[in-house]
Structures are given as structure tokens and as C-alpha cells.
C-alpha positions in Angstrom: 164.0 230.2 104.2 167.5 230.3 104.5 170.3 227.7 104.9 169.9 224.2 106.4 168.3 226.0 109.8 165.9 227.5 107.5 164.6 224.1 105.8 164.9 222.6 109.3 162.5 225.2 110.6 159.8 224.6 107.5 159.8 220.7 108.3 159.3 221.5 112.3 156.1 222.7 111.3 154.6 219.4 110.7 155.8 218.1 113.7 157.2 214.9 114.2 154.5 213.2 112.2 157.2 213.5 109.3 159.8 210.6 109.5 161.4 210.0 106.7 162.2 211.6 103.6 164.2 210.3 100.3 164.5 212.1 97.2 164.5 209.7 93.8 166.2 212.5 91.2 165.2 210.8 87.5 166.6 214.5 86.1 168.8 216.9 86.3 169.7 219.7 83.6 170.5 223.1 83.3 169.4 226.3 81.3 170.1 229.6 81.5 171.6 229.1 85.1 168.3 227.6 86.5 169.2 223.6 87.8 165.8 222.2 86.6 165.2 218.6 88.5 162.2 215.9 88.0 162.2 213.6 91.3 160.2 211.1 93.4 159.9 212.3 96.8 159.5 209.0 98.9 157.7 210.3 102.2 156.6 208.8 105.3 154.0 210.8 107.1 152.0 209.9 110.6 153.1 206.0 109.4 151.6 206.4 106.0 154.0 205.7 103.1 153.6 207.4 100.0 155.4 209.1 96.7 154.9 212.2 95.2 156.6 213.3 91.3 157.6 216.6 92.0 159.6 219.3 89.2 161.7 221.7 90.8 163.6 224.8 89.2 166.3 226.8 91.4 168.1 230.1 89.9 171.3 229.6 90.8 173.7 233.3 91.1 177.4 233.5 92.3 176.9 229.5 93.4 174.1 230.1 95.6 170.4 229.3 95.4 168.4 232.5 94.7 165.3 231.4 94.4 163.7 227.7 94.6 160.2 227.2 93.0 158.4 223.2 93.0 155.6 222.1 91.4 153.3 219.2 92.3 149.9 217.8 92.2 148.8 218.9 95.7 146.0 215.8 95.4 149.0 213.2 95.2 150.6 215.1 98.2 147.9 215.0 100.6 147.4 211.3 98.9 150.6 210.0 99.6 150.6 211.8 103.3 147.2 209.8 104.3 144.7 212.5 103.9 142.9 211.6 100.8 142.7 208.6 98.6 
């Protein structure tokens, strides 16, 4: 995706059963130009309230994101979304 259109066009996809989002960065660092983040994302999904830990690493070249890669336990994101429990 790119650019704010491009993240709004991912999050259409789920319709609006997504209604709130808040990132909790704990954090921040970088190496070797990638900005490496640990963060609570807060998520509120088809009225179900949940939090997910998620790591995230984005290269970062002539001060733009290049590429954008997250890890997290896709159990505790289907949890916190009311799927699973």
C-alpha cells in the first residue's frame, strides 16, 4: 500500500465492523536505518474490545518508508477481534 489512501483502502476491507483503533508504543529504536517499534494495538472490532502486542520494523530510505513488516501472534488477533477465545 501506499500513502494514507493506501492504509485507508487495507482497513475498508473489513468494513465498518472496525471502529476504533489506538496504538500503545512501549518502544522505539533504531538500527541500521530500520525504526524497530514494540506496541499494544488497542482494537475494537464488531463491539468486541481487545489488545494485541505487536513488533514492527520499517526500512526507512531518503525519509520515506520502504518497506513495513509486523509480527504478531495471529491467535491473540483473531482473540482480541471476537473470533476465538
Amino acid at each position: 500500500m501506499v500513502g494514507p489512501q493506501g492504509m485507508l483502502a487495507h482497513t475498508a476491507r473489513l468494513g465498518n465492523k472496525l471502529s476504533a483503533v489506538k496504538f500503545t508504543v512501549r518502544n522505539i529504536g533504531v538500527v541500521n536505518g530500520t525504526v524497530m517499534t514494540e506496541r499494544i494495538d488497542h482494537i475494537k472490532f464488531n463491539g468486541v474490545q481487545g489488545a494485541v502486542p505487536v513488533f514492527g520494523a520499517m526500512v526507512i530510505e531518503n525519509g520515506k518508508i520502504q518497506q513495513w513488516r509486523e509480527y504478531f501472534d495471529h491467535h491473540q488477533m483473531l482473540s482480541a477481534m471476537g473470533f476465538v477465545k
